[in-house]
Structure formats: C-alpha cells, structure tokens
C-alpha positions as CSV (number, residue, x, y, z in Angstrom):
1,X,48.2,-16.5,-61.2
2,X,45.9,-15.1,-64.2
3,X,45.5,-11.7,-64.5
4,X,41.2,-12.5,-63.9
5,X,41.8,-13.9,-61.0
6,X,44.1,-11.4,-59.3
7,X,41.3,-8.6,-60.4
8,X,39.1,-10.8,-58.8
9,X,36.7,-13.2,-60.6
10,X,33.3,-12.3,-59.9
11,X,32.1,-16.0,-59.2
12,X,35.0,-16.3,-56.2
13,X,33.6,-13.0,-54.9
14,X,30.0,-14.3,-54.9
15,X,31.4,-17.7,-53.6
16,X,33.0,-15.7,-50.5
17,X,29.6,-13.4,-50.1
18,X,27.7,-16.2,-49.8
19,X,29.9,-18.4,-47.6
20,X,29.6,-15.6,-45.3
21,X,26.1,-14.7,-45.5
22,X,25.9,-18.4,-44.4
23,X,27.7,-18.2,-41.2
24,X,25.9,-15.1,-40.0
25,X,22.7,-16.9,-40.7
26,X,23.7,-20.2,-38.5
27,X,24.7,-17.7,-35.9
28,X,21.7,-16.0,-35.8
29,X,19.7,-19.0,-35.7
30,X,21.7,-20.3,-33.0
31,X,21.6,-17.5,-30.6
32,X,17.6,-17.8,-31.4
33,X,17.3,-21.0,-31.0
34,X,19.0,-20.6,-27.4
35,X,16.6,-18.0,-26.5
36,X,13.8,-20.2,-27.8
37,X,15.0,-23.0,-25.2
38,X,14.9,-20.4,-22.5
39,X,11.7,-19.2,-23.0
40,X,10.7,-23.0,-22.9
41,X,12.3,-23.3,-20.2
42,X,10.7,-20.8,-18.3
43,X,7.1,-21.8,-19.8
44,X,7.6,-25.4,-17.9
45,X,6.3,-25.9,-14.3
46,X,6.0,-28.5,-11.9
47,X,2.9,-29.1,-10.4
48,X,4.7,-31.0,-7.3
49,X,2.6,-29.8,-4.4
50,X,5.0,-28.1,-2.2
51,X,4.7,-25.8,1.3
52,X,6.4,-22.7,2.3
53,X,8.2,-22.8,5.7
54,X,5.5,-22.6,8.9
55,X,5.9,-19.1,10.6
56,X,5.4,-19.4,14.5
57,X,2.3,-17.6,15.7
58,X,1.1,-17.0,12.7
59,X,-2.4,-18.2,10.1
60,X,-2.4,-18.1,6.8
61,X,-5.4,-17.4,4.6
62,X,-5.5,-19.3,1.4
63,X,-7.7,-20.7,-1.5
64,X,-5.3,-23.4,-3.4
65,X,-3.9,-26.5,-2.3
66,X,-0.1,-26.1,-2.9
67,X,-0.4,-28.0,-6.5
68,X,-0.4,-25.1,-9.5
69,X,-2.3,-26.2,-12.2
70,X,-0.7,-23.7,-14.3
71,X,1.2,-19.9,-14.4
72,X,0.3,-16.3,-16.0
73,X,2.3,-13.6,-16.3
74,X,0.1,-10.5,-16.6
75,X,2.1,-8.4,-17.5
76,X,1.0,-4.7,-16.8
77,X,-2.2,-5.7,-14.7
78,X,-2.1,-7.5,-11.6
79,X,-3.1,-10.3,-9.4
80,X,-6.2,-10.0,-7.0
81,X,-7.0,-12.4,-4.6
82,X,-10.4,-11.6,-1.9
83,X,-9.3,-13.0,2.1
84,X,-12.0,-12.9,4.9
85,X,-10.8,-12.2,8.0
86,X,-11.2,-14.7,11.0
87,X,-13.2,-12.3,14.0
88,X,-10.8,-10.5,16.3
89,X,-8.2,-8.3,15.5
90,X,-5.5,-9.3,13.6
91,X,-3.1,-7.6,11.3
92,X,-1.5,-9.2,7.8
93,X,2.1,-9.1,8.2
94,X,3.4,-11.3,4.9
95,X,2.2,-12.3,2.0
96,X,3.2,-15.4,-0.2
97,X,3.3,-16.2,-3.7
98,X,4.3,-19.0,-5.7
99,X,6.0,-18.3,-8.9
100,X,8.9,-17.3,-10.7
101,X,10.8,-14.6,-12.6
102,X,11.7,-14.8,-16.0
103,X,13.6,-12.3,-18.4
104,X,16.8,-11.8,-18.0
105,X,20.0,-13.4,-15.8
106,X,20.3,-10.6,-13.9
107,X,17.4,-9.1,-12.3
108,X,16.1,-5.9,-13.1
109,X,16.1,-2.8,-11.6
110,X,12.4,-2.9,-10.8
111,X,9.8,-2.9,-7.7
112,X,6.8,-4.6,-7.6
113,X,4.3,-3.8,-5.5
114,X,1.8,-5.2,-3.1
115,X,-1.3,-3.6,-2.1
116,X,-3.9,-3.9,0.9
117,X,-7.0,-3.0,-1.0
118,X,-10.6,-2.6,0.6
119,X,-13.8,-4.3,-0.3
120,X,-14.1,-2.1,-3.0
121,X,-10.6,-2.5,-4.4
122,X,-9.1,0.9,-2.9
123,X,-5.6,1.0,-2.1
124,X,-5.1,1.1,1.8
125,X,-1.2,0.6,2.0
126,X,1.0,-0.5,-0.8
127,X,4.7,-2.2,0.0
128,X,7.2,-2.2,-3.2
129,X,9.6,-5.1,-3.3
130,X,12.8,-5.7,-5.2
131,X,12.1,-7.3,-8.6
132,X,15.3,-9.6,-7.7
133,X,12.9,-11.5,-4.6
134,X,12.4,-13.9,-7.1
135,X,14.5,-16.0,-8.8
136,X,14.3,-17.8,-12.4
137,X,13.9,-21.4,-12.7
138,X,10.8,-23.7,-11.3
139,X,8.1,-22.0,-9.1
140,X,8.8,-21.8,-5.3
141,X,6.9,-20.2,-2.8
142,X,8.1,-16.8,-1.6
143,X,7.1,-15.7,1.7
144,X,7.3,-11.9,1.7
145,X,7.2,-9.7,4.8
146,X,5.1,-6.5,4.8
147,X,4.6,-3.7,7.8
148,X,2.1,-5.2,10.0
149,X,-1.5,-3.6,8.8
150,X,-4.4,-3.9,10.9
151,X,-7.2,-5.8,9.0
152,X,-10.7,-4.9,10.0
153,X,-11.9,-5.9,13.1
154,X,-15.3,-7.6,14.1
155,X,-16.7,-9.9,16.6
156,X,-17.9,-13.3,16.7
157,X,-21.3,-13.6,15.4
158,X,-20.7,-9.9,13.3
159,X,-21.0,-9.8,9.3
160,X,-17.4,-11.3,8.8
161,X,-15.3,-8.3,6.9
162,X,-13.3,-8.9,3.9
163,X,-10.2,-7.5,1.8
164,X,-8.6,-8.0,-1.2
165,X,-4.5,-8.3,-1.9
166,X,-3.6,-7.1,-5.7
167,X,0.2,-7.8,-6.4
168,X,1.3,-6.1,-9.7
169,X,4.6,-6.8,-11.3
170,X,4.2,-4.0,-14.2
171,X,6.2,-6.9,-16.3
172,X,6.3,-6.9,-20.2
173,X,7.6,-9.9,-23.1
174,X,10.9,-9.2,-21.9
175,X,10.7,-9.4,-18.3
176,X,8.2,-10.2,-15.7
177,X,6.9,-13.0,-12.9
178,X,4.6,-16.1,-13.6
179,X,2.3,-16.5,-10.6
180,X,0.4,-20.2,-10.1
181,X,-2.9,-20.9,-10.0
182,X,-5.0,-23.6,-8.6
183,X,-8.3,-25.0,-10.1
184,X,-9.0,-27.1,-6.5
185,X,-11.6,-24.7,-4.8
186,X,-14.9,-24.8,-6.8
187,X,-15.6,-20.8,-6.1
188,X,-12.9,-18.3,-7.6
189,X,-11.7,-15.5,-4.8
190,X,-9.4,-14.1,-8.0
191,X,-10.0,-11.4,-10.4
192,X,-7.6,-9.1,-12.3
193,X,-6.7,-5.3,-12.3
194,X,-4.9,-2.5,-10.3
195,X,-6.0,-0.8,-7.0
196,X,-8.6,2.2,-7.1
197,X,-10.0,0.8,-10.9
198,X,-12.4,-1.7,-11.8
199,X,-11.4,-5.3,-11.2
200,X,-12.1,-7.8,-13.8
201,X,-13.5,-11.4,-13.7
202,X,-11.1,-14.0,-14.6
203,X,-12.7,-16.3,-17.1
204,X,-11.9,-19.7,-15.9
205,X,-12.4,-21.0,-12.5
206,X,-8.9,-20.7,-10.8
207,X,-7.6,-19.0,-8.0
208,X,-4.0,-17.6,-7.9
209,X,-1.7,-19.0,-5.3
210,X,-1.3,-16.1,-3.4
211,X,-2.1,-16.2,0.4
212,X,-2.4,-13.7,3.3
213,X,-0.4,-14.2,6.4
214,X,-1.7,-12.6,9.9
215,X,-1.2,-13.2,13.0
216,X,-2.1,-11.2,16.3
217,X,-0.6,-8.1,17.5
218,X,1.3,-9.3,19.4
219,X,3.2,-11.4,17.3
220,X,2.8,-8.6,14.6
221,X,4.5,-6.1,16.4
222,X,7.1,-8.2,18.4
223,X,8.8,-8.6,14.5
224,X,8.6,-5.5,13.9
225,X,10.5,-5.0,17.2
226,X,12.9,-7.7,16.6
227,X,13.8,-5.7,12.9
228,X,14.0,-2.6,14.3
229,X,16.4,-3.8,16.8
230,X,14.1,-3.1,19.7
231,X,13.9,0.3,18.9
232,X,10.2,0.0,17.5
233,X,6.9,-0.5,19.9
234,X,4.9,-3.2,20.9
235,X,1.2,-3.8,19.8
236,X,-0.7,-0.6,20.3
237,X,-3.7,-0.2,22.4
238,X,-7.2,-1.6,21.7
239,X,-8.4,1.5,22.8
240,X,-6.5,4.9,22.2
241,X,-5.7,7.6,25.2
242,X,-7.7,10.6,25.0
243,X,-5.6,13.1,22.7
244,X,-4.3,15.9,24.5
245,X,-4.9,19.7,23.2
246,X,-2.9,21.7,20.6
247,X,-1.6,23.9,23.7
248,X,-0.4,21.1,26.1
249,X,3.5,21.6,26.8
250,X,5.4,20.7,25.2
251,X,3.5,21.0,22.1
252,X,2.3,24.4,22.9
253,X,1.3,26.4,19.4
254,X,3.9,29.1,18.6
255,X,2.5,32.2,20.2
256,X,0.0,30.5,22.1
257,X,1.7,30.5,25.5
258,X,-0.9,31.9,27.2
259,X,-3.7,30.3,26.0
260,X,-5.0,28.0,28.7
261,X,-6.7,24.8,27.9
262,X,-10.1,26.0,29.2
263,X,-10.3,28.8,26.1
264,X,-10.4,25.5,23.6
265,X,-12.8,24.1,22.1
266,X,-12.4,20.7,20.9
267,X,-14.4,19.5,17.8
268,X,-15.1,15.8,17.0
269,X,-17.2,13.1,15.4
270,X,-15.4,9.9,16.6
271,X,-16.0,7.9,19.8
272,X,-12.5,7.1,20.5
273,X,-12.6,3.4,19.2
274,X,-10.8,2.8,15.9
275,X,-12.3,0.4,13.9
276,X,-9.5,0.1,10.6
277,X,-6.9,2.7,9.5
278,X,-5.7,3.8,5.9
279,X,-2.9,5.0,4.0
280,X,-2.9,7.5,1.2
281,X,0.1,7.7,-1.8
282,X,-1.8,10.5,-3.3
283,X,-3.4,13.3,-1.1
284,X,-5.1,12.2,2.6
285,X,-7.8,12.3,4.8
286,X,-10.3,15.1,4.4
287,X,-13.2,16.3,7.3
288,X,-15.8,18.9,7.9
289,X,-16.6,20.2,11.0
290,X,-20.2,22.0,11.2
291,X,-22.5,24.1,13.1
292,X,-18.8,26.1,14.4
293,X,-19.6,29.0,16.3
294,X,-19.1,32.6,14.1
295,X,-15.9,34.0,14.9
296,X,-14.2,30.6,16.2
297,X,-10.2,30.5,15.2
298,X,-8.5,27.1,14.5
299,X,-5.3,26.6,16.3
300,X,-4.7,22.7,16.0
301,X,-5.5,19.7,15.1
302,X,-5.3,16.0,16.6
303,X,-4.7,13.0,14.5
304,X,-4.7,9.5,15.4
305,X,-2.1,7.5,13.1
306,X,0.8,5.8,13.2
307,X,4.4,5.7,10.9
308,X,5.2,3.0,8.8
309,X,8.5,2.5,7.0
310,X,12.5,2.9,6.9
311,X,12.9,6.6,5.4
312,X,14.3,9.2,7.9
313,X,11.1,10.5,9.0
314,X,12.5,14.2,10.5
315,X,12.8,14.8,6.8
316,X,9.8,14.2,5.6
317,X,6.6,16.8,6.0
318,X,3.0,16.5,5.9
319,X,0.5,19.4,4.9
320,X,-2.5,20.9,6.8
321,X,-5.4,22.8,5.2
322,X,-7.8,24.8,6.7
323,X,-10.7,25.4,4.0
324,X,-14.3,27.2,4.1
325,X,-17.3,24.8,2.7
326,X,-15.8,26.4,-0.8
327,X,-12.4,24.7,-0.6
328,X,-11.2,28.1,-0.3
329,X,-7.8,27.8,1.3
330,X,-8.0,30.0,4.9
331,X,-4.7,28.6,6.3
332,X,-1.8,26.0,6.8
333,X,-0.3,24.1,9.1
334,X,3.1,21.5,8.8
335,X,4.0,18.3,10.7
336,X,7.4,15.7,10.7
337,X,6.8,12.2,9.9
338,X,8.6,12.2,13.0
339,X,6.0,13.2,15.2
340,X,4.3,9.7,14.9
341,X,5.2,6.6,16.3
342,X,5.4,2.9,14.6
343,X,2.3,2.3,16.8
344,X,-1.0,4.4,17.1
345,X,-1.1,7.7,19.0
346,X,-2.7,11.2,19.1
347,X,-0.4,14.0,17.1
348,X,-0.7,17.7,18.1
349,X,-0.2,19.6,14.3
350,X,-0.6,23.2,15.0
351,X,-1.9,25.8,12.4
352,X,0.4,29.1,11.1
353,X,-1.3,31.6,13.6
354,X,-4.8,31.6,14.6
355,X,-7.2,30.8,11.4
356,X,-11.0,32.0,12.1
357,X,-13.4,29.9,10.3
358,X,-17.0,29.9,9.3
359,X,-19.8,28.1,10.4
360,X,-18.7,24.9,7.9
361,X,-15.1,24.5,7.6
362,X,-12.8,21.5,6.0
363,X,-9.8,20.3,7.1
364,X,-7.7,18.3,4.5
365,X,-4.3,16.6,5.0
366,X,-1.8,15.9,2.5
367,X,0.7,13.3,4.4
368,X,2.7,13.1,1.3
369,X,3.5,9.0,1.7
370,X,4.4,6.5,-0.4
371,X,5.1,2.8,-0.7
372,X,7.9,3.3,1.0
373,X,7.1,5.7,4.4
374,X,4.4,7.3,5.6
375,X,1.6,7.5,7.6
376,X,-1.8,5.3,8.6
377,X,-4.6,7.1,9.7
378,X,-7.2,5.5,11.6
379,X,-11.0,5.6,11.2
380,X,-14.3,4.8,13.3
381,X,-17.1,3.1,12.1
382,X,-19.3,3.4,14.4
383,X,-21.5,6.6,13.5
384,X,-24.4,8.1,12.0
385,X,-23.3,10.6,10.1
386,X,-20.4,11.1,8.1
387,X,-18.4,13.9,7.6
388,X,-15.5,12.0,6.0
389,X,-13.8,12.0,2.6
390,X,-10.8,11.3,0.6
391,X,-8.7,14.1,-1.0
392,X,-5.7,14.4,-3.2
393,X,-5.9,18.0,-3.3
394,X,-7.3,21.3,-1.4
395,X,-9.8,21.6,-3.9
396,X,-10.5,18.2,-4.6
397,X,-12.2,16.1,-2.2
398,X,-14.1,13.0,-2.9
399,X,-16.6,10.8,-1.4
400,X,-15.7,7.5,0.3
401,X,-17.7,4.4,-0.7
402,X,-17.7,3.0,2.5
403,X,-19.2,4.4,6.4
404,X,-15.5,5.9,7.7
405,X,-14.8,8.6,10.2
406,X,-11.4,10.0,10.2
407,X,-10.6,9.9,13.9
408,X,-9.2,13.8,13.4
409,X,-10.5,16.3,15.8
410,X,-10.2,20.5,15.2
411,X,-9.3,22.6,18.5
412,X,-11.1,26.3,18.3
413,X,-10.5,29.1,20.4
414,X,-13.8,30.2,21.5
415,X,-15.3,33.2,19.6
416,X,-14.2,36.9,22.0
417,X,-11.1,35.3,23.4
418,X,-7.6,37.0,22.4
C-alpha cells in the first residue's frame, strides 16, 4: 500500500463523508415519510353512518345524523354544542362524541374535560376524562358517562329552557382529538370557545357530533346506585324537607347547648322549590340577607346541595364567610364534604362562635370543588328580588346574569338573648 493512501487520501475521505452523509439522509427521510403516512392516516375518515349502542331508559338529544361530513381538532379551544331540554325534569347523565385521538401510540397523560354550561355559557359542573377514552384509528362513537346533573326544569306549555355542552381537549400539533361534524340540519346549534368566555360563531353551517344523554331520575340515579354498589341514594325529592335549625341535635353549634330553637331566627328568600342547581371550581355561592335586626348574631347556616364525585369527602373542607355590606370579613365557619349526600338535602354549617351582624350582611361560601368532587348547590327561580351572586373570593363578589336564588338560609339569635 502507498504511503498516500495509508495517510489517507483526501478524495477516499470525502468518498466515505459523503457515503455517510447519504445514509443519514435516507434515514431521516424515511422516519419522515412514516410520520407523514400517519398523519395521513389520521386525517382520513369514513363517513359510514354509524350508531352508538341504545342505553335503556334513556333520550338522547342530538343535531347530526350519524354520517360526519368531516373532523377538526381545535386544539386549545373547545367544542360547544346548544341542547333544549324536553319539559319535565330530567338530568344529563352521558355525553357522546364521535371522533378520534391522534398523536402518539400511547396515550397521554392528559384529561379532557366536559362542561355543563348555562344559556350564557357559564360553567355549571365540569367532569375531566382520561385522554386514553379514545382510541387512534377511524372515528367511533364514544358514549361517556358523567354524574347525573339536573337540567332545568319547566312545564308543558312553559318557554322551553336550554343549555350548552363545551368539551375541550386542550390538544396541540402533537396530540389531540378530531371530533365530527355534520352539515344535515340546516340551523347550526355549534359554536366554539371555553366556558365563562365568549363563544364564537363557527363559520360554516355544521354542527359537531356531540349529543346529550338524559334520562329521568329515576333512571339517573338508579346508575349511580348500581356504581356505587348500592351505597349511593335514589332520585332525590321534587320538593325538599324543611331544613332543620343550626341547634337541632345532633348538629347542635359548639357552645350552643342551651340555646333553644325558639331564640332563632331563621332568614330566607327562597320558597322551598328548587328550580336548577350549580357547581363552582372557583369560589361559590354568595347572599345578602337585609333589613337584620341591630344586634342580631349569626350562628348557622342551611344549604341545600348535594355531593358529587369519588374523592374521600371527610377530607375535604368547605369555607364560610360572614361579611358586612363592605365585604369586611366578621367571621368563619367550616364544613366536610362529608356532610352532604349524593342526593339533595339541607346541611347545618355552624359559625366559629356567635358573629353579630349589621343591618346588611353577606354570606359567601367557598366549597373548594373541582372537576373531580364537590358540591351542587341548588337555586330557586321563582322570586322578585334577588339577593344572589357568584363569588370567588370574600372580597369579590359578582353579579349573576340570570334570575337565581341560592336556596341558603342564615339562622340569627334574636338581638338581647345570651
């Protein structure tokens, strides 16, 4: 061998760069080309009409005829769809969609989340879902179950009442769901956005093929039986039990024992007919009580709600506020998630002491819930004047665009009595 060549010639070294450079590039462009495929497989749908699985007792509220005209991921907005509830009451207990994940094999590590929203698109009670519900591959129908929510109620002949369902998969170019729409209805019920901000238009006239699934209490709440393993409720009422006072045994107020139910005074605005209830992620239900004798002192409260959810409730605590027409905090109060049940009753929540108010006083609840537990509160329609609002804080209350009364009532020990 010549002496060049065992220095190394600079054409064989250019020779092997290049050969090598070569086979990276084909390797590259392979892997590329795989992913390419992928992604084309994942853009490609069948529009074969096709029906989820009938569920016994059940209605479901839809505006497409099973065919998808097409898919959109939307990546970090979500899907609204508007459902008009038939008269009666009846409570959505499943929601279905017909789409697809795409991304990676595996799924990720993500919830998504669907959210019972009002007329106005305000969140009434989110449920967060595995990411790994859905599967890659063509578009199926997935029937997902939620905790039954009662929608609002009305009678035949009544302005029907409506409400929308936003589903929002927070997805991005790497991972995400396609969700099918249908161009068969000639009106479009579907709009874009996230709960509690303004909903936009959708510029074609499509709906997405997402439906509502209710049913009546009844059925509702015999599932929710059935997964609890009987250990859950029935239905509740259509008309609640009068709530019992703060000092009733055994939910006597700590060093009240010998208060007697006659020194009480029980404060109220509702009529004992709940018309809709609400759940709050951030902050709860705020009320004002007026025109309260000078000297009265707080010593309870009565709430009408209900628990939803899996968590261990005994470890998880709401807040009570007592406030003067400033937001001034005068005093506290605590309660378990325990304390309700998975159907609606009254809750005794007892103050820290006695707390003597002014003539206008707030009282503002912080339930500290989530998509995961927490509490509904129920509301009446049926009044004149409100007294009502939303709060995420002591100090921050805010109105509520539509005619609600918390059904929460203050107990107050008559001014002179020790």
């Amino acid at each position: 061998m010549s002496q060049s060549l065992r220095r190394g010639s600079p054409f064989l070294l250019s020779a092997v760069f290049l050969l090598a450079l070569l086979a990276v590039m084909a390797a590259v462009g392979a892997r590329v080309w795989a992913q390419e495929a992928g992604a084309a497989a994942d853009r490609t749908f069948d529009s074969t009409p096709r029906e989820p699985a009938e569920i016994p007792g059940a209605t479901v509220l839809k505006h497409d005829d099973g065919t998808m005209d097409g898919k959109k991921d939307l990546q970090d907005k979500g899907y609204f769809v508007k459902f008009q509830c038939p008269p009666g009451e009846w409570y959505l207990v499943g929601v279905q969609i017909f789409g697809s994940r795409f991304g990676t094999v595996a799924p990720p590590k993500d919830d998504f989340i669907i959210t019972i929203c009002d007329s106005a698109f305000r969140q009434l009670m989110p449920t967060k879902k595995p990411y790994s519900t859905f599967e890659r591959g063509l578009e199926r129908w997935y029937t997902i179950d939620t905790y039954p929510f009662m929608l609002p109620p009305y009678s035949e002949g009544d302005p029907p009442r409506e409400f929308w369902i936003n589903v929002a998969f927070y997805g991005d170019r790497d991972r995400g769901v396609y969700v099918g729409y249908d161009t068969s209805d000639k009106i479009s019920y579907s709009k874009t956005g996230l709960p509690n901000e303004r909903a936009l238009s959708i510029p074609e006239r499509y709906n997405w093929m997402i439906r509502a699934v209710i049913a009546p209490k009844e059925v509702a709440f015999a599932a929710v039986t059935k997964q609890a393993g009987g250990g859950a409720t029935a239905a509740p009422p259509a008309r609640p039990a009068r709530p019992g006072t703060p000092t009733a045994p055994p939910t006597r107020p700590s060093g009240m024992s010998s208060t007697k139910p006659t020194d009480l005074v029980e404060l109220k605005y509702d009529d004992d007919k709940p018309n809709g209830k609400q759940n709050h992620l951030q902050g709860g239900p705020a009320k004002s009580f007026e025109k309260v004798p000078l000297g009265s002192k707080v010593v309870g409260i009565s709430i009408y709600g209900e628990r939803y959810g899996s968590a261990d409730a005994s470890k998880v605590f709401g807040d009570l506020y007592i406030m003067d027409n400033d937001l001034k905090v005068l005093g506290t109060g605590k309660f378990r998630h325990s304390d309700f049940e998975f159907n609606p009753k009254w809750v005794d929540v007892h103050t820290e002491g006695e707390i003597e108010v002014p003539e206008t006083f707030w009282i503002f609840i912080n339930s500290h819930s989530d998509g995961l537990r927490g509490i509904n509160f129920y509301y009446d329609t049926d009044v004149e004047t409100l007294h009502s609002k939303d709060g995420r804080a002591p100090d921050d209350l805010r109105p509520m665009g539509e005619k609600r009364e918390w059904m929460i009532r203050a107990y107050v020990k008559k001014p002179g009595r020790k």
